[in-house]
C-alpha positions in Angstrom: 119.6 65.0 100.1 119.7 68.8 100.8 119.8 71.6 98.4 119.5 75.5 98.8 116.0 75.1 97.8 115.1 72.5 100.8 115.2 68.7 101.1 114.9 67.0 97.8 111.4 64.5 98.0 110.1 66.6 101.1 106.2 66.5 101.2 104.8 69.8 101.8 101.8 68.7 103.2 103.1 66.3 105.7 105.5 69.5 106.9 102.4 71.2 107.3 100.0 68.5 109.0 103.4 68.3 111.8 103.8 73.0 112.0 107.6 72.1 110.7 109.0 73.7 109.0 109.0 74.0 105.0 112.2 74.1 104.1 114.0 71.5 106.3 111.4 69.7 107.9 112.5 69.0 111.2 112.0 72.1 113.4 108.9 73.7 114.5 107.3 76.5 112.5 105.3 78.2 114.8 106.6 80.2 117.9 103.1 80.1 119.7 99.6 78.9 118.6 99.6 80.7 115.2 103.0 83.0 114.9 105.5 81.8 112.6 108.5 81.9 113.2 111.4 84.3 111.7 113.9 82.1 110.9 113.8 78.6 110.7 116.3 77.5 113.9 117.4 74.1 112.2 118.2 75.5 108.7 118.0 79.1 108.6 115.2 79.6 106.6 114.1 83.3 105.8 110.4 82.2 107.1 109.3 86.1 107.6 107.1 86.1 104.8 105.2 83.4 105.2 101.3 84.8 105.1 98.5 81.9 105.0 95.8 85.2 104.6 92.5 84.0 105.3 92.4 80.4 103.2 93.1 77.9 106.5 89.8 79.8 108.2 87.6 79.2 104.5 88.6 75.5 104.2 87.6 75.1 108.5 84.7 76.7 108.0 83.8 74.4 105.3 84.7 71.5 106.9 83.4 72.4 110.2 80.3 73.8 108.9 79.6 70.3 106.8 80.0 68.3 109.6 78.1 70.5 111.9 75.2 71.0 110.0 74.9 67.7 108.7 75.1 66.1 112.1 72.6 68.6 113.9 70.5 68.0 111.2 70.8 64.3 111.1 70.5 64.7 115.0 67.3 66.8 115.1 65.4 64.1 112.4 66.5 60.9 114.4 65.5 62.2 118.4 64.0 65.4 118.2 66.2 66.6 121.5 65.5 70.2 122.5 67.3 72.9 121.4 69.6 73.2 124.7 70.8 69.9 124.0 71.8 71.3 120.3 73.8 74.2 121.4 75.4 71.8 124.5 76.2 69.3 121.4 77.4 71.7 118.1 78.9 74.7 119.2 81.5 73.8 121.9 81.8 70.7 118.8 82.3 73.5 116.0 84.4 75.3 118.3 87.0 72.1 119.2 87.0 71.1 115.4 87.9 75.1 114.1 90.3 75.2 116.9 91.7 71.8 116.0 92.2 72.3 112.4 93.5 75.6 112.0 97.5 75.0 113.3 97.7 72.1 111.1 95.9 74.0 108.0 97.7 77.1 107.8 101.1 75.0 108.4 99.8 73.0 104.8 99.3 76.3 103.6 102.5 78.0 104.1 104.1 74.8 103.3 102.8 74.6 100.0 103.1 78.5 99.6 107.0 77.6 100.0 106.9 74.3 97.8 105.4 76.2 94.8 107.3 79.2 95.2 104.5 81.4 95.1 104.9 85.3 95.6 103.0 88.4 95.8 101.4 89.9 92.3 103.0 93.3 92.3 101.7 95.9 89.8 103.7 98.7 89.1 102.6 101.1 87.1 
């Protein structure tokens, strides 16, 4: 069921994890790798302010960082490679899981942006 405000049981983070987009769900929220979209071409939906800022990049860095660490570290104990073999093995690893994430993360984030309505604080005065 549709109402100005979007479809009505619409999981924002399901929107997100596919880049559709958050009001409609069904067409694509990004025009390249990253850009979002004006408008929404299925619904019409005013998509120009949507602004993830920098939280997509903290939670990939957390995530790749855990599971980079941990594994090069878990890695180094068990066979004691040298360090070639490390960089050979993490960063091109680091770099596939930062690039991987970071589409799908800041499509959760504007999605959820959307879904809770949230705005810029403006202080005037």
């Amino acid at each position: 069921m549709r109402t100005p405000w979007g479809t009505v049981g619409l999981n924002p983070f399901i929107a997100g994890l596919l880049c559709r987009c958050p009001n409609c769900g069904e067409s694509p929220l990004f025009t390249g790798f990253l850009t979002v979209r004006p408008v929404c071409s299925g619904c019409g939906f005013d998509l120009s302010k949507a602004d993830s800022g920098d939280g997509p990049a903290v939670f990939i860095i957390l995530i790749a960082g855990f599971i980079c660490a941990f594994g090069a570290l878990i890695f180094d104990l068990s066979l004691h490679p040298p360090i070639w073999v490390d960089f050979a093995v993490w960063l091109p690893l680091s770099a596939f899981i930062s690039i991987g994430l970071i589409r799908p993360f800041k499509g959760v984030m504007i999605a959820l942006q959307f879904h809770n309505k949230a705005a810029e604080a403006r202080r005037d005065g």
